[in-house]
Structures are given as C-alpha cells and as structure tokens.
C-alpha positions, 0 to 999 in steps of 0.5 A: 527583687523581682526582674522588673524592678532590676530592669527599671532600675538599670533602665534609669541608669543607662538612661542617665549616662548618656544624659550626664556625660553630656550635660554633668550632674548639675545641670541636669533634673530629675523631670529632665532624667525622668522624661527620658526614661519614661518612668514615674518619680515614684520609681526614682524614688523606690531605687534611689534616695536622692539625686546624689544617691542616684549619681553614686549608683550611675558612677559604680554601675559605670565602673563595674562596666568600664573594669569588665571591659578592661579585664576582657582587654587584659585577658588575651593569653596571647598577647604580651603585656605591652601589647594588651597595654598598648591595645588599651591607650589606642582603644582610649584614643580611638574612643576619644576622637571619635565620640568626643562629641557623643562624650561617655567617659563618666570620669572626664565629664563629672570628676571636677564638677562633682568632686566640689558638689558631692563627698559621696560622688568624689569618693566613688570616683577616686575608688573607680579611679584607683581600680583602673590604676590596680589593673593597669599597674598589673599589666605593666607588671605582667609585662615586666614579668615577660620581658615585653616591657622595661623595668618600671615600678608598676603603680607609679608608672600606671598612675602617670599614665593614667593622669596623663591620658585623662589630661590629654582627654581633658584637653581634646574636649577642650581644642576639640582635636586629637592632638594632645592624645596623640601627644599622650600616645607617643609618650606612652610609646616612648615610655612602654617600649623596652 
C-alpha cells in the first residue's frame, strides 16, 4: 500500500475515536463520520467493508495504542512495580476526571452497547481487554518478585482491579464526579501495599 492510503486510512480512524467515544457506535452514520473526515465513501469502502469492519478496525487501532503507552508506563527500570502500578491507576484517575466530558476510553463508551450489536466488535473487546489484564498481572508479578508489593496471585488480582476501575469509570460518567474513582484509588492502595 502506498503512504497515501495509510495515511487516509489512519485519518478515518482517528477521526472516528473521537466521534465514537462520544456518541457510541450506534448513533453514529457513516455521512456523519465521513463529513468529519472529509473523505469520500469510496475511500471508506476501499479500507474497510462495513461499518461493523470499520468498528473492529477503530478498537484494534485503539488497543495497540493504549498497550504501547502502557508498556512505555511499565517500562521505567527505575521504578518498582508498585510504584509503575500505582503510576498507572493515578494516570487513569486523572484522565477520567478531567476528560470525562471529552470521554476517549473506547472500552467504557462501547463495550455494553456493541457487545448486543456486534460478535465481531465483542470479541475485539474482550481480546483488548485481556491484553491490559496480561500486562497489568505482569507488573503485579514484577512487583512481587521485588518485594515492592505483597504476595497476590498476579491475574486474579489484575482482573479485580481492572473490573473495579472500569466500574468506577462507569460510575463517574454516570454522577459526573470523581468519587467512585477516587473510592477505586484508595482500594487499590489498600489492596497494593505491602
């Protein structure tokens, strides 16, 4: 493919995070999508056969961004795994409050709303979903393993904590506040320090 296409391709989709996280998928057409890229249908249709094609393409491009920023988090030598874990729920909290109005986080936004409407689009969820659970439950290991956190079972303890975050994510759209994130924040300090 040439950079052109690539580029308009990627254009689509970045266009369309921001426009999904904030109407979901549904109420969302393509002319709507279209219009704000500024691109024809034909260009749509070149990269992606259907809307439901375009939704499994905009979550996997969301994924592999969200997993590289977590990985860059996780990756500080010099920090212990507590203190990459606890670095990570506080970046979560501050994203939360301050662009709830502006909500990005494709898995909030879409996750009950495209799981009735989309195998394809479910499944992309859970499998990106499960890859932030794989990298959290190796920081909970790595910090086992430097004494900088207490012994937990590394994937039942990511997947609690990641439920619970998304619960409270969940909750803040809904009160428009912080509180049950910052509720979220102290269990996973209580819960992370050894």
């Amino acid at each position: 493919m040439n950079t052109r296409h690539d580029n308009t391709r990627q254009h689509i989709l970045d266009t369309g995070l921001g426009i999904f996280a904030g109407k979901g998928f549904a109420s969302v057409g393509l002319n709507e999508l279209l219009k704000a890229a500024g691109v024809p249908k034909g260009s749509f249709y070149h990269y992606f056969e259907s809307k439901e094609d375009y939704g499994k393409a905009l979550l996997e491009d969301y994924f592999e961004r969200y997993l590289a920023d977590i990985d860059s988090l996780f990756a500080l030598e010099s920090a212990s795994g507590h203190e990459r874990l606890m670095r990570y729920w506080q970046r979560w909290l501050d994203k939360q409050c301050t662009e709830c109005a502006d909500q990005k986080c494709l898995v909030v936004k879409l996750a009950a709303e495209v799981s009735d409407l989309s195998d394809t689009m479910r499944l992309t969820l859970r499998d990106g979903t499960d890859r932030i659970v794989d990298q959290i439950a190796g920081a909970i290991e790595s910090g086992v393993a430097d004494a900088s956190l207490p012994a937990l079972e590394a994937r039942p303890t990511a997947q609690l904590l990641y439920q619970l975050w998304l619960g409270a994510s969940l909750l803040g759209k809904l009160h428009r506040n912080s509180q049950s994130l910052e509720n979220a924040m102290r269990f996973t300090r209580q819960l992370l320090t050894p």
